[in-house]
C-alpha positions as CSV (number, residue, x, y, z in Angstrom):
1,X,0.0,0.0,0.0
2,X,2.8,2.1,0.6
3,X,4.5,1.8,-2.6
4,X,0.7,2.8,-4.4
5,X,0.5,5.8,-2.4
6,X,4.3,7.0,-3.1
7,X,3.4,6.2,-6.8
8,X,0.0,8.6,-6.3
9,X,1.7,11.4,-4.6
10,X,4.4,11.4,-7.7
11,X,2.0,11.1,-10.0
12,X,0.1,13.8,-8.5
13,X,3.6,15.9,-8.1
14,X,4.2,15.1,-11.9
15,X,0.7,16.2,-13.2
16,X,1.7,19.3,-11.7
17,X,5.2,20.0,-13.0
18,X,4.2,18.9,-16.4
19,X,1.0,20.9,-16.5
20,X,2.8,24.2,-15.4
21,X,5.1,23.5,-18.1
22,X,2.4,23.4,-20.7
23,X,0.4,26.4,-19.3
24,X,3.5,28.6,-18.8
25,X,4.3,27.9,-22.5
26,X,0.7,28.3,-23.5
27,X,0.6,25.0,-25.1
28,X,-2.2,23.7,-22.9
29,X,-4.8,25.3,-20.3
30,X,-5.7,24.0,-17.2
31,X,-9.2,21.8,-17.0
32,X,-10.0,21.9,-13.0
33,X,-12.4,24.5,-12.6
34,X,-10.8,24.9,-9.2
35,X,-7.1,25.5,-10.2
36,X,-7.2,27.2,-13.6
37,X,-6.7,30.8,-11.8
38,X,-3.5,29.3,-10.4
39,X,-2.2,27.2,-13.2
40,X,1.1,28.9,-14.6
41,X,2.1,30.2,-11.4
42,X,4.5,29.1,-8.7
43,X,1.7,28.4,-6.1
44,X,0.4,26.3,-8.6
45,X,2.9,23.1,-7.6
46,X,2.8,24.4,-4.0
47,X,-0.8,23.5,-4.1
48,X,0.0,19.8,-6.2
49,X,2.4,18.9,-3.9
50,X,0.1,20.0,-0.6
51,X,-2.9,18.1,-2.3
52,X,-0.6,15.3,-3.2
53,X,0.4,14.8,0.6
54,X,-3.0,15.2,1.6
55,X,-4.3,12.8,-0.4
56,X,-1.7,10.0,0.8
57,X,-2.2,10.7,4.3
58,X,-6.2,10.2,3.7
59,X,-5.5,7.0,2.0
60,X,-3.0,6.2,4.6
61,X,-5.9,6.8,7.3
62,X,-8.8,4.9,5.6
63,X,-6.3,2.2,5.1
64,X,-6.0,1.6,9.2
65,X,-9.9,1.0,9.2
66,X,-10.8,-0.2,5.5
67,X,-8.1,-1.6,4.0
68,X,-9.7,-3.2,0.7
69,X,-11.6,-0.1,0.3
70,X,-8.2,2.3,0.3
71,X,-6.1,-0.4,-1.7
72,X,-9.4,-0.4,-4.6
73,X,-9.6,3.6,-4.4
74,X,-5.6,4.2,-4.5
75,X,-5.1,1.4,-6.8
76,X,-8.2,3.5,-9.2
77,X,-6.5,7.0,-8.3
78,X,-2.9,5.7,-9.7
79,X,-4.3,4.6,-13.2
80,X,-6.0,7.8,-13.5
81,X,-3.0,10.2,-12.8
82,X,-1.6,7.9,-15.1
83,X,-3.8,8.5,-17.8
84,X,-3.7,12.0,-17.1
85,X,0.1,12.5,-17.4
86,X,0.0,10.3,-20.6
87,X,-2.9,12.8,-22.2
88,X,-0.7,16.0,-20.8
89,X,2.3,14.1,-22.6
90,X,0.4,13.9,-25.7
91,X,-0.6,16.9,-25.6
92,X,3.1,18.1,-25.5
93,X,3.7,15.7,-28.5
94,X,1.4,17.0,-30.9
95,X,2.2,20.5,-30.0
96,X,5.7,19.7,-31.1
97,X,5.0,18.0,-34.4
């Protein structure tokens, strides 16, 4: 469980950095609603990386008490971030070609 969560908070850390990249160099725009005013700026992974750790230590916590239930939900939150870098990758390919 703790290799999954150290996976989803780099994941998490990565969709960040890669995202900044991409909005800074307006080759993308941020989709969350929630952090579009921030994307582009340097609070922007300040927030990823608090969120990240936040989200590990919830995990973490619902894992002492519900253990299947925080493996299937960290286990479903690591293939999505995964997804999500690969379409943020692709979306650095195709800018490029």
């Amino acid at each position: 469980m703790r290799l999954l969560l150290g996976a989803l908070a780099t994941l998490i850390i990565s969709d960040g950095l890669i995202t900044n990249f991409l909005v800074i160099n307006q080759l993308a725009t941020e989709v969350n609603p929630l952090l579009t005013i921030w994307a582009g700026k340097e609070v922007f992974l300040f927030i990823k990386v608090i969120g990240a750790f936040l989200a590990t230590f919830l995990l973490l916590c619902i894992h002492q008490r519900h253990s299947k239930l925080a493996f299937r939900a960290t286990l479903l939150f690591v293939l999505s971030y995964t997804v999500i870098i690969f379409w943020n990758l692709s979306a650095f390919v195709v800018s490029q070609a």
